[in-house]
C-alpha positions as CSV (number, residue, x, y, z in Angstrom):
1,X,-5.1,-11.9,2.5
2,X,-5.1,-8.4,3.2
3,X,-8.4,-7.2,4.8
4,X,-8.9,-3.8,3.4
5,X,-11.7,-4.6,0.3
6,X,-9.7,-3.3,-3.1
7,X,-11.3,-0.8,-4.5
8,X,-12.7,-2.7,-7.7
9,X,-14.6,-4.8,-5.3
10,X,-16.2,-1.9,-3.6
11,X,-19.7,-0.9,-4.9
12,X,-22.0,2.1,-5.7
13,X,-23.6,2.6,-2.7
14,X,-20.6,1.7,-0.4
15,X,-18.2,4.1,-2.9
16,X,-21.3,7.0,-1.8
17,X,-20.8,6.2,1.7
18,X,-16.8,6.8,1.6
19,X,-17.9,10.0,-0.5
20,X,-19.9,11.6,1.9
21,X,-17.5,10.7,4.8
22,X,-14.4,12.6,3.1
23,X,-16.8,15.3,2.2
24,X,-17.5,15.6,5.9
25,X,-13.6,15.3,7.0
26,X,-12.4,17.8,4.4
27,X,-15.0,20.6,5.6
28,X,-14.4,19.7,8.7
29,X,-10.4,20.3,8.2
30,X,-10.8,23.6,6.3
31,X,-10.7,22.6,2.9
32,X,-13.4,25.5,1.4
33,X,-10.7,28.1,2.5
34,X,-7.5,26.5,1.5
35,X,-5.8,27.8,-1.8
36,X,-5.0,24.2,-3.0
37,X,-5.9,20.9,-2.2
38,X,-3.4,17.9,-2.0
39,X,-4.7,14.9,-2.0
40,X,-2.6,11.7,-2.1
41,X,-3.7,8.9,-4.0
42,X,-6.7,8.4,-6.3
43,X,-9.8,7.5,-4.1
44,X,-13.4,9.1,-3.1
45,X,-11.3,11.9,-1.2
46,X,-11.0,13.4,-5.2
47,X,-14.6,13.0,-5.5
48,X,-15.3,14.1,-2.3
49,X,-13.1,17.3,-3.1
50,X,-15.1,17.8,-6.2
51,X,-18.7,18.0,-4.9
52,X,-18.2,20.2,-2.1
53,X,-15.5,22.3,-3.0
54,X,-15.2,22.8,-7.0
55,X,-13.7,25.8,-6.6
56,X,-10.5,24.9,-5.0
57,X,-7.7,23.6,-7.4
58,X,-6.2,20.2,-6.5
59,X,-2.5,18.4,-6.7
60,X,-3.0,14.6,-7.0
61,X,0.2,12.5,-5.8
62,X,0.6,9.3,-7.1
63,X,2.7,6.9,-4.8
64,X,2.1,3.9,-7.2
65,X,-1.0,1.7,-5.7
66,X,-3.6,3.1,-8.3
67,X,-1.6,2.5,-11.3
68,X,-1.0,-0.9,-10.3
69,X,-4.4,-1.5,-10.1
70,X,-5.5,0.3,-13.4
71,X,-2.4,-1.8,-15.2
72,X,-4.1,-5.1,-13.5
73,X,-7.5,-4.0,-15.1
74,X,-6.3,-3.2,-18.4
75,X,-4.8,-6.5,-18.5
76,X,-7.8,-8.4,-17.3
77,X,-9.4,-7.7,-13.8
78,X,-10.1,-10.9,-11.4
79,X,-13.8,-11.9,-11.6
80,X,-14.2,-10.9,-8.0
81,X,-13.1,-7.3,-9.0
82,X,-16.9,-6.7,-10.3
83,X,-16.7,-3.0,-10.0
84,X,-13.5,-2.5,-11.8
85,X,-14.5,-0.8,-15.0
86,X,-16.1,2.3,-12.9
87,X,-13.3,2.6,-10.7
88,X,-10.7,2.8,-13.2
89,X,-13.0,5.8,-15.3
90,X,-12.9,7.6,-11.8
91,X,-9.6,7.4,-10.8
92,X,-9.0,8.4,-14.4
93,X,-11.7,11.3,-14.2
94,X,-9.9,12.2,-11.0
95,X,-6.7,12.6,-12.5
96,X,-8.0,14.8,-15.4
97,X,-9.3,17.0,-12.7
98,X,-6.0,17.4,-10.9
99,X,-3.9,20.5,-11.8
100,X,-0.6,18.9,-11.5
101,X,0.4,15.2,-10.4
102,X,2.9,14.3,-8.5
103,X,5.0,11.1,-9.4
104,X,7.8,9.6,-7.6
105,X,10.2,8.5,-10.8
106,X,11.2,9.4,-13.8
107,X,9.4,6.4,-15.2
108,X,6.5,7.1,-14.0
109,X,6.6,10.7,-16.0
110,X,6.8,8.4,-18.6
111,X,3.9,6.0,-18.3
112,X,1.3,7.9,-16.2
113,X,0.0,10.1,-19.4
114,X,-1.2,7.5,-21.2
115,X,-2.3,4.8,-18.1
116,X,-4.5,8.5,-17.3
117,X,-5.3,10.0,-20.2
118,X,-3.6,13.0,-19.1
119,X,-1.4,15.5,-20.6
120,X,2.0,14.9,-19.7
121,X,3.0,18.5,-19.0
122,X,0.4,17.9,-16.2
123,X,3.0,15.2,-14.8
124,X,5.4,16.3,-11.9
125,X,8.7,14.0,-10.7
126,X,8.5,14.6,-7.5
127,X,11.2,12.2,-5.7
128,X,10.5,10.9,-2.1
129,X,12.9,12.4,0.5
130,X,14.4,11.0,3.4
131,X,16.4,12.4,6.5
132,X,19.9,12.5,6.4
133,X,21.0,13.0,10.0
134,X,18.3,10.0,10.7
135,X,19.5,7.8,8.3
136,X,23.4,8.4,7.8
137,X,25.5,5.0,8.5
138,X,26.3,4.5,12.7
139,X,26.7,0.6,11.8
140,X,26.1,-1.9,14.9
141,X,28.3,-4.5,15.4
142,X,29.8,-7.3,17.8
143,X,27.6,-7.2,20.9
144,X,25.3,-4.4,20.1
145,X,24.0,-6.4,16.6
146,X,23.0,-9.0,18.5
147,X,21.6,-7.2,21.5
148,X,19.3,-5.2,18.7
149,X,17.9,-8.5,17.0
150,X,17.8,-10.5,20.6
151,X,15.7,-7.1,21.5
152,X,13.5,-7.6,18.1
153,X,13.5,-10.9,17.7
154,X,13.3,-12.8,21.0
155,X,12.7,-10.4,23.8
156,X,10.1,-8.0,22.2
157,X,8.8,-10.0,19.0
158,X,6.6,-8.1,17.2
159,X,6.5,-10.8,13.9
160,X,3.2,-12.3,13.0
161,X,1.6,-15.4,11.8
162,X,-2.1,-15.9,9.8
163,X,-3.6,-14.4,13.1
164,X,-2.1,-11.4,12.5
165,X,-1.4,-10.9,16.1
166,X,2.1,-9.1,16.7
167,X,4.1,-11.6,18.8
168,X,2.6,-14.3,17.7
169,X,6.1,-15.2,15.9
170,X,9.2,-15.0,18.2
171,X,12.4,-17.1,18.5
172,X,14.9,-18.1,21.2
173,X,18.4,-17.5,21.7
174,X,19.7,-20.0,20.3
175,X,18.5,-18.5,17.1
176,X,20.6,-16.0,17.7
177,X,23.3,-17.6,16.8
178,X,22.5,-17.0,12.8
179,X,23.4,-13.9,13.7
180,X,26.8,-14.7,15.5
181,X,29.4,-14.3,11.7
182,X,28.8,-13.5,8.2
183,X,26.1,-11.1,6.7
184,X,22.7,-9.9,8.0
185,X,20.2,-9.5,4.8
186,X,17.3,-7.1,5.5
187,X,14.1,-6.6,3.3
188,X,12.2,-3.5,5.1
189,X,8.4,-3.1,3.5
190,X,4.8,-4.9,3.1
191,X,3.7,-7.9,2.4
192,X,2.4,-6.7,-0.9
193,X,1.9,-9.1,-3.9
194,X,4.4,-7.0,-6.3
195,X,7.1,-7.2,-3.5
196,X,7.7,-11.3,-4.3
197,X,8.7,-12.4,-1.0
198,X,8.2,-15.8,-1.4
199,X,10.5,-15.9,-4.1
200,X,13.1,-14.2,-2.0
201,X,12.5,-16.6,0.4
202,X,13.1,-19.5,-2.1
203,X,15.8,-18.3,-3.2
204,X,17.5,-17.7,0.5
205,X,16.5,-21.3,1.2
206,X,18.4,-22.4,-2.0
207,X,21.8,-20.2,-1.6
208,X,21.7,-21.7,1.9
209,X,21.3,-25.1,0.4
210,X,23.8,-24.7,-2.1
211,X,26.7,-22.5,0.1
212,X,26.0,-24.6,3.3
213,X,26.5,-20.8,5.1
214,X,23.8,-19.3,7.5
215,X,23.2,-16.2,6.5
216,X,20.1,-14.8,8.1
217,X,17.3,-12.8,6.2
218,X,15.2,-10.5,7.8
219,X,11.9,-9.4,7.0
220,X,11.2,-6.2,9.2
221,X,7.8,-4.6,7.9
222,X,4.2,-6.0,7.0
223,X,1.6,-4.7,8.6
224,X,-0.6,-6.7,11.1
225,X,-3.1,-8.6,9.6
226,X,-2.4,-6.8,6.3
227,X,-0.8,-9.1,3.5
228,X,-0.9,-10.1,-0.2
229,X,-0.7,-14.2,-2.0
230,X,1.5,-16.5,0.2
231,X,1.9,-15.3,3.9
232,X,5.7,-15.1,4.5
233,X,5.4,-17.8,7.3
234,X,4.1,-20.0,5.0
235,X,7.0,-20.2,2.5
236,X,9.4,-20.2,5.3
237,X,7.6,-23.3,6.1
238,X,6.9,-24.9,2.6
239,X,10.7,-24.3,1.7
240,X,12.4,-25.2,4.6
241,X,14.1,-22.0,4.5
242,X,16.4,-21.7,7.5
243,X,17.1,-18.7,9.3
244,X,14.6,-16.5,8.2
245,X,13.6,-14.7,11.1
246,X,9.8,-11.8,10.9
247,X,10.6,-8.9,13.2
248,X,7.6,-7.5,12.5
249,X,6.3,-4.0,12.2
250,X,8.6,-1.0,13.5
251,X,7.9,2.5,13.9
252,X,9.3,4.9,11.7
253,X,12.1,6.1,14.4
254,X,13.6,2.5,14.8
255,X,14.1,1.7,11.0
256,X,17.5,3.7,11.1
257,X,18.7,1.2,13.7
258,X,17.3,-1.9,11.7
259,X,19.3,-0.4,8.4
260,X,22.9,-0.3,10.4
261,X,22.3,-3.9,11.7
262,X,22.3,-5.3,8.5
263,X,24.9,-5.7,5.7
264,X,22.6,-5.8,2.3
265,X,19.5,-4.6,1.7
266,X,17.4,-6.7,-0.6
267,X,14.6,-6.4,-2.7
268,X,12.8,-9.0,-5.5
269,X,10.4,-6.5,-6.5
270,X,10.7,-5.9,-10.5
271,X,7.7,-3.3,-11.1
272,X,8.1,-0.6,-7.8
273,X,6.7,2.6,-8.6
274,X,9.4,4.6,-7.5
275,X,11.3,3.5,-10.1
């Protein structure tokens, strides 16, 4: 599973020790002379904002993390989430606090008053932007498809098994020749729980079974070491699923050229908080 402790694990005295480190960052950054503070996410940067600098307004921006997890605690928190209750009061006390928050749907303009307890004038869309020129469609085909995945998938494979290790899943040319006719299917993003990529996978593994056509899928994303429930690898194994290839975690700069590889871009999420 993902390394990083959630946050309802965490307890008093390490939650001080996060504190007093983002107290120590922020003045270290300037914060006591800016004119407003924004601070992304709900975590002991807010707190640490409040104790050394309550004079200095804040923005909160929400990109959807802590309302999953408040929504997971209202419903019920796992028993190893013994800390839960206090977390959820401060990420709620921290979002009383903020001046404005930033939201990234309309939905979530919708919801996030009463998951907060805030007033919902207080509650900003604030849509995520991208760039144009970066991402406009330059589609790769023929020859220069296959010499981007033989690049990303064979000659420098940056997928990864339970080690976490990048590289420590490649393939050969020969699986390649998935790629050779028909459609590429990217998914581009963690390997969160809420992203239900072993269902995906399941259900690539059955269209395959059913249309008899190879059609790879792609998972480009998931960061090393970092993921959520069922490791990708495993379901690929459990299920049989042919052809579905990890490429691993690219920088920012090369998902453009992973986007115009591919034909469809798929998703199996159903609760993203961006709408």
């Amino acid at each position: 599973d993902a390394p990083d402790r959630v946050f309802a694990a965490v307890g008093d005295d390490a939650y001080e020790r996060l504190v007093a480190f983002w107290e120590r960052e922020l003045d270290e950054a300037g914060a006591g002379d800016a004119d407003v503070l924004h601070l992304n996410h709900l975590t002991p940067i807010n707190e640490a904002a409040v104790r050394a600098f309550p004079n200095v307004p804040a923005v909160g921006h929400l990109h959807g993390t802590e309302l999953l997890m408040l929504r997971a605690i209202d419903d019920g928190a796992p028993a190893e989430w013994a800390h839960a209750d206090a977390w959820a009061e401060r990420m709620r006390s921290w979002a009383r606090r903020c001046r404005r928050l930033l939201v990234l749907s309309p939905d979530a303009v919708d919801r996030v008053p009463a998951l907060l307890g805030v007033e919902p004038e207080r509650v900003v869309w604030a849509p995520n932007g991208f760039e144009p020129g970066s991402f406009d469609r330059r589609p790769l085909t023929g020859r220069e498809r296959i010499a981007l995945w033989r690049r990303w998938l064979v000659e420098d494979p940056r997928g990864w098994d339970e080690s976490g290790e990048p590289g420590s899943v490649s393939y050969s040319e020969e699986d390649l020749a998935a790629f050779a006719d028909g459609p590429v299917l990217l998914y581009v993003g963690r390997f969160t729980e809420v992203k239900r990529i072993p269902l995906m996978i399941r259900a690539h593994a059955r269209n395959r079974e059913r249309s008899g056509r190879r059609v790879p899928l792609v998972l480009l994303g998931g960061f090393p070491g970092e993921w959520e429930g069922e490791h990708p690898l495993r379901t690929v194994r459990e299920s049989g699923a042919p052809d579905v290839f990890l490429a691993g975690w690219r920088g920012h700069e090369d998902l453009p050229d992973g986007l115009n590889a591919a034909d469809v871009l798929v998703l199996a999420s159903v609760h993203e908080q961006f709408g």
